[in-house]
N, C-alpha and C positions, 0 to 999 in steps of 0.2 A: 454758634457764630452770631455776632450782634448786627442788627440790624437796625439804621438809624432813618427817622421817620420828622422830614419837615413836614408840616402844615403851618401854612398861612392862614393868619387871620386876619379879619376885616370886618368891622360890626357883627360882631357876631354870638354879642351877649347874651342874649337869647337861646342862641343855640346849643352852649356848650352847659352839660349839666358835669361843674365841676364835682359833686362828689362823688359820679359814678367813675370821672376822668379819674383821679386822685387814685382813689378803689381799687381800677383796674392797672393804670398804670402804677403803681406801687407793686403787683401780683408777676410784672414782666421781668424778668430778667437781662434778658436778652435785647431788651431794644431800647433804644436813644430816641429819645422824642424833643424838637427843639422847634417851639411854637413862634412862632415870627409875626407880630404886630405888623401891621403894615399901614402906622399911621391912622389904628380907628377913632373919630369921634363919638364913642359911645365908653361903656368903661369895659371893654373887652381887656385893653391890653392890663386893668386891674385885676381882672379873671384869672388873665393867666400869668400873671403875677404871683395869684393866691395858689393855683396850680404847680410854681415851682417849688413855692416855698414849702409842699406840702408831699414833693413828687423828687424820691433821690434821681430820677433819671429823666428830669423833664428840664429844659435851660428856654430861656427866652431870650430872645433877638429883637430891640425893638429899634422902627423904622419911623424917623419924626418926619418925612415927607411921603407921602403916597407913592409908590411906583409901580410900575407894570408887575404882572403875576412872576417873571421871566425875572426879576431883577431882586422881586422880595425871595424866590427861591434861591437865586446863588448866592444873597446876603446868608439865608441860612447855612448853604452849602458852605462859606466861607468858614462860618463858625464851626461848625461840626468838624470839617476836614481839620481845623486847627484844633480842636480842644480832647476828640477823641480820634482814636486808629480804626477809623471803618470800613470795609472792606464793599459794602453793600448800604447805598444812601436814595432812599424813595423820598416822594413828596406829594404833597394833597396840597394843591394851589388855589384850591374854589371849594372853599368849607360851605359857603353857601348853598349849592346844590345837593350836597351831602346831608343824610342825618348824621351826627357826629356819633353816636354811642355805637350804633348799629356797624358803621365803618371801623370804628376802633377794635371793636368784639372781632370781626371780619380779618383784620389786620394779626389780628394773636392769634385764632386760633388756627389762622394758613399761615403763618410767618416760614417754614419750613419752606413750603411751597413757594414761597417769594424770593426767598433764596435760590433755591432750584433755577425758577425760571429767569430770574435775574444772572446766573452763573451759565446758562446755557443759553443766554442773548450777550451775554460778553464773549463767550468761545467761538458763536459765530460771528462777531466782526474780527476784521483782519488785522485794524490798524492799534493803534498802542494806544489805552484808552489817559485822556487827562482827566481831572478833577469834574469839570462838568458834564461832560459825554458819558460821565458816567452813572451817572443821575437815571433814574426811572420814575417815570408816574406811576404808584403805586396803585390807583384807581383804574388805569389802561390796564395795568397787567392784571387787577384781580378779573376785571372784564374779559382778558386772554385767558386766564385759567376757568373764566365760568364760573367763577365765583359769585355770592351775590351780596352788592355795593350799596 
């Protein structure tokens, strides 16, 4: 089952070492990765630019005004929900706190597991879930599962 993964970026050229990004993401199968610029002034969103053209399962979202973490993640959520059939859609909204490799590597090799806990936090609510309630921070949950971020 695919599992589709926003991250939000924001200056964050430094951080992201595209050709371990590329590497790894090229090795997944299973997952949707949809990077969302969010208006950086550095050349981040050329990064990951270079990331899609390089990456069959990576798409980019880009946001020419700055907005809140909360606005650049349903901007992805938009995209994803329209362009692929996801059943399962996480997000990393603050790359900046994160090392980027370390999280990704994290991401693959519990993807099963994120599944899981993602399918047994929809079972326990009651109500009929919409397009953004359905959304999980994928950093909160690897934290739930004891995972390490």
């Amino acid at each position: 089952m695919k599992l589709g993964i926003i991250i939000i970026c924001h200056n964050i050229e430094n951080d992201i070492d595209r050709d371990f990004f590329i590497n790894h993401s090229n090795k997944e199968e299973n997952l949707e990765i949809c990077l969302v610029n969010n208006d950086s002034s550095d050349r981040t969103f050329d990064l990951i630019n270079t990331i899609k053209e390089n990456c069959k399962n990576v798409s980019v979202v880009n946001m020419k005004k700055h907005k809140s973490a909360t606005s650049a993640v349903r901007a992805g959520a938009r995209y994803m929900f329209n362009q692929f059939n996801l059943k399962h859609l996480g997000y990393i909204s603050n790359m900046n706190n994160y090392e980027m490799n370390g999280l990704f590597e994290t991401i693959s090799e519990h993807h099963e597991a994120l599944l899981n806990y993602n399918l047994t936090v929809l079972k326990s609510k009651e109500t009929r879930q919409t397009m953004f309630q359905s959304l999980f921070s994928v950093t909160e949950y690897l934290k739930k599962l004891e995972l390490n971020v």
